[in-house]
C-alpha positions as a Markdown table, in Angstrom:
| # | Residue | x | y | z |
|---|---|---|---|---|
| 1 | Unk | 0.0 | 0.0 | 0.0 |
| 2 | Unk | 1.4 | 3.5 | -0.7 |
| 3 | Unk | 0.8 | 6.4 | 0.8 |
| 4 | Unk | 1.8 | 9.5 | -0.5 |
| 5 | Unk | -0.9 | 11.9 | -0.3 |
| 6 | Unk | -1.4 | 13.0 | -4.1 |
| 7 | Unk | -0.4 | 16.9 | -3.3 |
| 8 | Unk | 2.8 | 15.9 | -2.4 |
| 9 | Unk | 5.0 | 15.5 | -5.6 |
| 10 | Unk | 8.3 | 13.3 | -5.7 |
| 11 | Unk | 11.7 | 15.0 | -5.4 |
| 12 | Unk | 13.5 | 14.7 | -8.8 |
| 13 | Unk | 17.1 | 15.9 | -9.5 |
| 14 | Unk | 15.7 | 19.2 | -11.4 |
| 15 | Unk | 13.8 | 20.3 | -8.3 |
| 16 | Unk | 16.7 | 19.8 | -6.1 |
| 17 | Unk | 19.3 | 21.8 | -8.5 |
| 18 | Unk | 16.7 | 24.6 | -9.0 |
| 19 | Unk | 16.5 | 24.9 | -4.9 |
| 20 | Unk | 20.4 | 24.4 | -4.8 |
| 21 | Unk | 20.8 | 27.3 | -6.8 |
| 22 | Unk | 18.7 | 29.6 | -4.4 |
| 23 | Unk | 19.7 | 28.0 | -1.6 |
| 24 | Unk | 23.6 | 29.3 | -3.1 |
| 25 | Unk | 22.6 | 33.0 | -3.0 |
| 26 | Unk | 22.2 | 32.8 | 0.7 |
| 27 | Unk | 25.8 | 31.0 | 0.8 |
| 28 | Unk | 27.5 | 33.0 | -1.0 |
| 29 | Unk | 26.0 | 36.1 | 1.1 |
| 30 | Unk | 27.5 | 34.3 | 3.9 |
| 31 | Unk | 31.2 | 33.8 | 2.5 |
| 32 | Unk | 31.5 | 37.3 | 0.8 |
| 33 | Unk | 31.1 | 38.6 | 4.2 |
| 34 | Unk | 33.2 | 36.2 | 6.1 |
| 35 | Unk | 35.6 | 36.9 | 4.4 |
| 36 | Unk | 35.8 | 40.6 | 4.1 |
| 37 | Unk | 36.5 | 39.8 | 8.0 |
| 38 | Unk | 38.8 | 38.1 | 7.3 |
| 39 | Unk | 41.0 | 39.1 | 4.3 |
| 40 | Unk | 43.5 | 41.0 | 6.0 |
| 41 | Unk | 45.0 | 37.8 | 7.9 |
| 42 | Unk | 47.7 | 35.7 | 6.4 |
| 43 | Unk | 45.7 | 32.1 | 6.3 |
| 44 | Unk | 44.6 | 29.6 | 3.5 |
| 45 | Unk | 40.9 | 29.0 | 1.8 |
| 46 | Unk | 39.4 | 27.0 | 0.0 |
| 47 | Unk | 36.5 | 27.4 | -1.6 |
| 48 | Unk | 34.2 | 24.6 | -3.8 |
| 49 | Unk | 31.6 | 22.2 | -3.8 |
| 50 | Unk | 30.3 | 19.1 | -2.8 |
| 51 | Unk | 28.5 | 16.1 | -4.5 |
| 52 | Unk | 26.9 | 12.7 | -3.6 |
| 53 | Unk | 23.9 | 11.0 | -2.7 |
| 54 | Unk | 21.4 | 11.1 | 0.6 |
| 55 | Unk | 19.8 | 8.3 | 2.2 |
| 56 | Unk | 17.4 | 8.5 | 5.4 |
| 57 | Unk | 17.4 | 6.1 | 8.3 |
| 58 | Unk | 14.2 | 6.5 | 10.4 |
| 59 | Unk | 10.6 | 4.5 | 11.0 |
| 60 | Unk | 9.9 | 3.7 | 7.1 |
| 61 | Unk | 11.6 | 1.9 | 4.8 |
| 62 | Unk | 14.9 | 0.1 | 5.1 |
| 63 | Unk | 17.7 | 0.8 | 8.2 |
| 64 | Unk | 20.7 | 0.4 | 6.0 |
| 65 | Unk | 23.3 | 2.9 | 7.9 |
| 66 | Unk | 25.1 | 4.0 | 3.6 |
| 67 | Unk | 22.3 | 3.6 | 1.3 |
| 68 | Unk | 22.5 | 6.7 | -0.9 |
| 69 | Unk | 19.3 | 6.8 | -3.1 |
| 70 | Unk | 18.9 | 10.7 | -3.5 |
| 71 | Unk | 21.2 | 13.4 | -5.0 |
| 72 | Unk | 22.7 | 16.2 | -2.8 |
| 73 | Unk | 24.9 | 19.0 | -3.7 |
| 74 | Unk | 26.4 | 21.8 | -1.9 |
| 75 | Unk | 28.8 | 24.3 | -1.5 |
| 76 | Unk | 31.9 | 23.9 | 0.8 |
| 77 | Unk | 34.4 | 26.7 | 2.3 |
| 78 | Unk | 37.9 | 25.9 | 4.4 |
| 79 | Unk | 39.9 | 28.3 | 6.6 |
| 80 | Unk | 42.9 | 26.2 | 7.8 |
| 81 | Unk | 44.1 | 27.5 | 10.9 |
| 82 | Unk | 46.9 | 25.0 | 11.1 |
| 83 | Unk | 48.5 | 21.6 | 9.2 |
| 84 | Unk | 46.1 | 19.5 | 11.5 |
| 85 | Unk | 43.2 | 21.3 | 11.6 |
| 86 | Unk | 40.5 | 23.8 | 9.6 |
| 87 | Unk | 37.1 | 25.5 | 10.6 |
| 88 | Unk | 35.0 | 24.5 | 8.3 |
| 89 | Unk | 31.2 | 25.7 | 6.8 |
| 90 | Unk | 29.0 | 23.6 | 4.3 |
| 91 | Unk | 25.2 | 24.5 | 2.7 |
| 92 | Unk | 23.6 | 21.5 | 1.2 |
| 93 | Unk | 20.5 | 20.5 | -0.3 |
| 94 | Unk | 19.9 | 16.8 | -0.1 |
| 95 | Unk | 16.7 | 14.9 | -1.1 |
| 96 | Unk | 15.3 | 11.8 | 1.0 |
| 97 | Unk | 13.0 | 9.4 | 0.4 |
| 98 | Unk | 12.4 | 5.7 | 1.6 |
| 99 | Unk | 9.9 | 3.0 | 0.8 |
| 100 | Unk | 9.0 | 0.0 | 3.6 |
| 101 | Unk | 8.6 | -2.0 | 0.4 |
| 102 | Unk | 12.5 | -2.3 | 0.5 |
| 103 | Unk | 12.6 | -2.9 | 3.8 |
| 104 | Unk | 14.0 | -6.5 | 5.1 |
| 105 | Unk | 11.6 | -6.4 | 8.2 |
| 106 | Unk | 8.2 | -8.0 | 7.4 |
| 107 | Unk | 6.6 | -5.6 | 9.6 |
| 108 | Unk | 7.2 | -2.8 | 7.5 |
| 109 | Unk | 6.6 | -4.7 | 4.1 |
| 110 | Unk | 3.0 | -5.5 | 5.0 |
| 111 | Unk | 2.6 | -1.8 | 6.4 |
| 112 | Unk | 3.9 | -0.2 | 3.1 |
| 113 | Unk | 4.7 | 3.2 | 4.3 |
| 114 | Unk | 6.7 | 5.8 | 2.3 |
| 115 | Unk | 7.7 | 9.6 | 1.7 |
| 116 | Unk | 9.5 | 11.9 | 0.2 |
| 117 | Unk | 11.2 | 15.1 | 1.6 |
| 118 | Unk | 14.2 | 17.7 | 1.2 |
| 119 | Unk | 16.6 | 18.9 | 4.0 |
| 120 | Unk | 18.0 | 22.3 | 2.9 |
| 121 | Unk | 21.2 | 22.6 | 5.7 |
| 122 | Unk | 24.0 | 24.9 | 7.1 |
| 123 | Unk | 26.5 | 23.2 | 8.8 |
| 124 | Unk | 29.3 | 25.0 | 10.5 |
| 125 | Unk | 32.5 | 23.0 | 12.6 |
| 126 | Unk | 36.1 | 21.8 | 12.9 |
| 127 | Unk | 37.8 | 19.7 | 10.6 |
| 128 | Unk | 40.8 | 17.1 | 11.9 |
| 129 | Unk | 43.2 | 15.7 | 9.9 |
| 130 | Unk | 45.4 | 12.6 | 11.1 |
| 131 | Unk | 48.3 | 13.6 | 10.0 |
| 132 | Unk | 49.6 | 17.3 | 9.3 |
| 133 | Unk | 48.2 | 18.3 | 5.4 |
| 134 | Unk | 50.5 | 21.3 | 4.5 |
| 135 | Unk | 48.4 | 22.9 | 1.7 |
| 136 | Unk | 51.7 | 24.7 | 0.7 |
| 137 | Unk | 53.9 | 22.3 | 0.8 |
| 138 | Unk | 55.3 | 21.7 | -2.7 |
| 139 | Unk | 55.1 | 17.6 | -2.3 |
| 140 | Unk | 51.3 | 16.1 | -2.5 |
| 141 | Unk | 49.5 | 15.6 | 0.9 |
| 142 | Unk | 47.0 | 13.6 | 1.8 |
| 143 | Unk | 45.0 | 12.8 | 5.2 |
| 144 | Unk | 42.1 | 10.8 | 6.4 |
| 145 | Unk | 39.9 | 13.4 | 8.3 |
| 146 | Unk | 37.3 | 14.0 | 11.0 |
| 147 | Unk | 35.1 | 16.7 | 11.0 |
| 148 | Unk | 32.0 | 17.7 | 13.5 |
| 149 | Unk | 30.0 | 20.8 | 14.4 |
| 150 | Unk | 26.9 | 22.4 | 14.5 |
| 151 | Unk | 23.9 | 21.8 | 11.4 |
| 152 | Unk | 21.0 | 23.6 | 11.8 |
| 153 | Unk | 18.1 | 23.0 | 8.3 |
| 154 | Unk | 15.1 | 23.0 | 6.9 |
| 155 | Unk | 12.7 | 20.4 | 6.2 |
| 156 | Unk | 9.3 | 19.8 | 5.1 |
| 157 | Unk | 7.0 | 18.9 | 7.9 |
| 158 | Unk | 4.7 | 15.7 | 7.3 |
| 159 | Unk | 1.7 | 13.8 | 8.9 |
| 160 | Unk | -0.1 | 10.6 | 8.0 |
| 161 | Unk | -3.9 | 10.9 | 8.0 |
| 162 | Unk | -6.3 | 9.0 | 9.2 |
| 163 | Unk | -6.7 | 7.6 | 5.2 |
| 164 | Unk | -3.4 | 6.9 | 5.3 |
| 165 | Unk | -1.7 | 9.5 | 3.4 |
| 166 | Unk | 0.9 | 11.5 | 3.8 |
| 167 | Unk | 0.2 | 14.8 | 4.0 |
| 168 | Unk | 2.8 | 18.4 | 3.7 |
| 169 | Unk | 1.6 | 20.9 | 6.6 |
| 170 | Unk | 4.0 | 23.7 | 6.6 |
| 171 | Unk | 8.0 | 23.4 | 6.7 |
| 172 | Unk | 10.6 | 23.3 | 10.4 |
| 173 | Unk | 14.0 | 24.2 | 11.4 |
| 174 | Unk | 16.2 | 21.9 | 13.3 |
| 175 | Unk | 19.5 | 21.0 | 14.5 |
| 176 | Unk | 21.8 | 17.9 | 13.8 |
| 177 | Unk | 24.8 | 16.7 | 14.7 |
| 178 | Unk | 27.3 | 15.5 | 11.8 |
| 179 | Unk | 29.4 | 13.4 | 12.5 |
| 180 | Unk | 31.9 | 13.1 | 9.1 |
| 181 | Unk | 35.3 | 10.8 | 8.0 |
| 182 | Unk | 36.9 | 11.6 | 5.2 |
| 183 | Unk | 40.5 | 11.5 | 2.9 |
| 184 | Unk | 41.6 | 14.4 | 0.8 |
| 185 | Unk | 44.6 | 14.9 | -1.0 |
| 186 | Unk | 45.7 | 17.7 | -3.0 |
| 187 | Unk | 45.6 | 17.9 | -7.0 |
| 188 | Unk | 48.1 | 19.7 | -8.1 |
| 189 | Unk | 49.3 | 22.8 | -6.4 |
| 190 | Unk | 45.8 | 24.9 | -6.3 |
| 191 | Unk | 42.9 | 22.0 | -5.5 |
| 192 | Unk | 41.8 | 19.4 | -3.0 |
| 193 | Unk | 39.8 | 16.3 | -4.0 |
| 194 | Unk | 38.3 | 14.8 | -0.8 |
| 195 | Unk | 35.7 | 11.6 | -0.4 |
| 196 | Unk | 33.5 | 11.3 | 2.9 |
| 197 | Unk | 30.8 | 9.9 | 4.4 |
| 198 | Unk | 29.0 | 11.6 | 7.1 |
| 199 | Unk | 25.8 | 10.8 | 9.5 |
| 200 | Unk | 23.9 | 13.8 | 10.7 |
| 201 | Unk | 21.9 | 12.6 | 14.2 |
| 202 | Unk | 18.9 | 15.1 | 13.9 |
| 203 | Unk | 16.8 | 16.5 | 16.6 |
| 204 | Unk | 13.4 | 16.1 | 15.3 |
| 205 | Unk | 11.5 | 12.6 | 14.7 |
| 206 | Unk | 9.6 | 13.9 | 11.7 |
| 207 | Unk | 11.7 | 13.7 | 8.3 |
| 208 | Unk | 9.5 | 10.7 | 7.6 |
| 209 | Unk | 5.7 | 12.0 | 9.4 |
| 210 | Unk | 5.7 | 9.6 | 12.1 |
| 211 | Unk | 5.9 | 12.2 | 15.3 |
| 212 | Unk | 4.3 | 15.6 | 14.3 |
| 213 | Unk | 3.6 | 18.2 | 16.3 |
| 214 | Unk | 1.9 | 21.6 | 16.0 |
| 215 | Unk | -0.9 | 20.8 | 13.8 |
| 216 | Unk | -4.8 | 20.5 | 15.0 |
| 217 | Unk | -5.1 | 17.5 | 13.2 |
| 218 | Unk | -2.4 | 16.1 | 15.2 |
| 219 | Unk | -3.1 | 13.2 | 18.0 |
| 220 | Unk | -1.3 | 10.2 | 19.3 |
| 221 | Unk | -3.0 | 8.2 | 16.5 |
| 222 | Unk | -1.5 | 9.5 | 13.9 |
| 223 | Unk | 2.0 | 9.1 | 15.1 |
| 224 | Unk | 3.8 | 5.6 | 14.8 |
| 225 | Unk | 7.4 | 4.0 | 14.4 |
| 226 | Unk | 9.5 | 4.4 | 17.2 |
| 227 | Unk | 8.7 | 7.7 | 18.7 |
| 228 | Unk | 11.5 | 7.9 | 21.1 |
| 229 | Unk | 14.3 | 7.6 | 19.1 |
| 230 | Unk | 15.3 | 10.4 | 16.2 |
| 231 | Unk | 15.6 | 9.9 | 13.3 |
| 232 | Unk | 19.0 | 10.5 | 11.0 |
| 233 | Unk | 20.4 | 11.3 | 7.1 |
| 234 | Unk | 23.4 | 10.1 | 5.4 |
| 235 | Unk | 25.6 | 12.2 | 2.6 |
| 236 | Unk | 27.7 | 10.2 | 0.7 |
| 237 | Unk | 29.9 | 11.8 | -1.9 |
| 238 | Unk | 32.8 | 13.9 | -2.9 |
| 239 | Unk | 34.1 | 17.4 | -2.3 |
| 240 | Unk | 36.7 | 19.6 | -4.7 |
| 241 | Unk | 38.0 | 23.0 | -3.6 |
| 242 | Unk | 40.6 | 25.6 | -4.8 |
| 243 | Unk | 42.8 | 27.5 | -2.3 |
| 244 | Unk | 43.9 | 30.8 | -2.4 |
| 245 | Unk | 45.0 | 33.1 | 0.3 |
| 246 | Unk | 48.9 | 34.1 | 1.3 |
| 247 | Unk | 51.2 | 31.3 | 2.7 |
| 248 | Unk | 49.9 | 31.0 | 6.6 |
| 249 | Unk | 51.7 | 31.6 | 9.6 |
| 250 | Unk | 50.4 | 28.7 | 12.0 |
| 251 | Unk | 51.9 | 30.2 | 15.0 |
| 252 | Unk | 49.3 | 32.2 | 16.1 |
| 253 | Unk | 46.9 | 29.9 | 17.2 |
């Protein structure tokens, strides 16, 4: 049985590139005036974009942990503060959408739940690498890497009638926690290729409708899964940057 309401249209990649490129403006907003803070100290940038594909791991469909089955794309800016580690500050779009048809528990197969939804998300932390990455140096570095923070997005908030369908009611803000590993290496003398996976733990239990709140319509009927536990997304993909900026002096901090 499906259950997407009939107002509620599929994600597609055109819809999530035509959002991306909004979604940009406010980025690049954001970096023009960090860095005119900024461009008066001796550090390194880097500046570029990220690609890849978005799973969800919630109440509906299957619980594989990497299981990309969306596209997300994003923009990505660097400000290495030292050979070890960088502050770092991402904007991604990412669709998700999961089906208990593909699900390996029989529970959800017979209960054929699914949705669709976008998270639109600014994510702002500290990169680690294991080993110093000298983005200088004149040999080529590379580094596995660690990254964490603060994400705070945007997502469309759902609820399952009492027909069974999944209905749109309005959209949210919420926070996450990413927690990202990575390995970059530099291409040439100006660009770094890196490939990561990374887990966002959100703080909401309704990417997939099964705990809203807020609405009138809204009673403990209508919510179902496993309300206590939140639910999570998945980017899986590359990133490719280009540095500028005068040689650093580390020393400082």
């Amino acid at each position: 049985m499906r259950v997407l309401g009939q107002a509620y249209c599929r994600p597609n990649f055109i819809i999530i590139f035509a959002n991306f490129l909004g979604f940009m403006k406010h980025f690049a907003t954001a970096l023009l005036v960090f860095l005119a803070f900024h461009t008066s100290h001796s550090q390194t940038y880097e500046i570029g974009g990220l690609l890849g594909g978005s799973n969800y791991i919630g109440d509906v469909g299957p619980t594989t942990y990497i299981n990309p089955n969306n596209l997300a794309v994003g923009g990505m800016f660097r400000w290495n503060r030292s050979p070890r580690h960088s502050f770092r500050f991402t904007a991604m779009i990412a669709g998700l959408e999961s089906d208990d048809a593909d699900s390996k528990e029989t529970r959800r197969q017979q209960r054929g739940f699914s949705f669709n939804n976008s998270v639109k998300e600014l994510s702002l932390g500290i990169e680690y690498t294991f080993w110093e990455f000298n983005t200088h140096s004149v040999k080529p570095q590379n580094s596995p890497y660690l990254y964490t923070g603060i994400t705070y997005f945007n997502y469309e908030s759902l609820f399952l009638e009492r027909n069974n369908e999944l209905k749109k009611y309005g959209n949210a803000w919420s926070f996450a926690i990413p927690m990202v590993v990575g390995y970059k290496l530099t291409v040439g003398r100006y660009m770094v290729l890196g490939a990561e996976i990374g887990a966002r733990y959100t703080f909401t239990d309704n990417l997939d409708g099964s705990n809203p709140t807020g609405i009138k319509e809204g009673d403990p009927n209508l919510k179902f899964g496993n309300i206590n536990s939140n639910d999570w997304y998945v980017f899986t993909g590359i990133n490719l940057t280009v540095m500028f900026g005068k040689k650093p002096c580390f020393c400082t901090f």
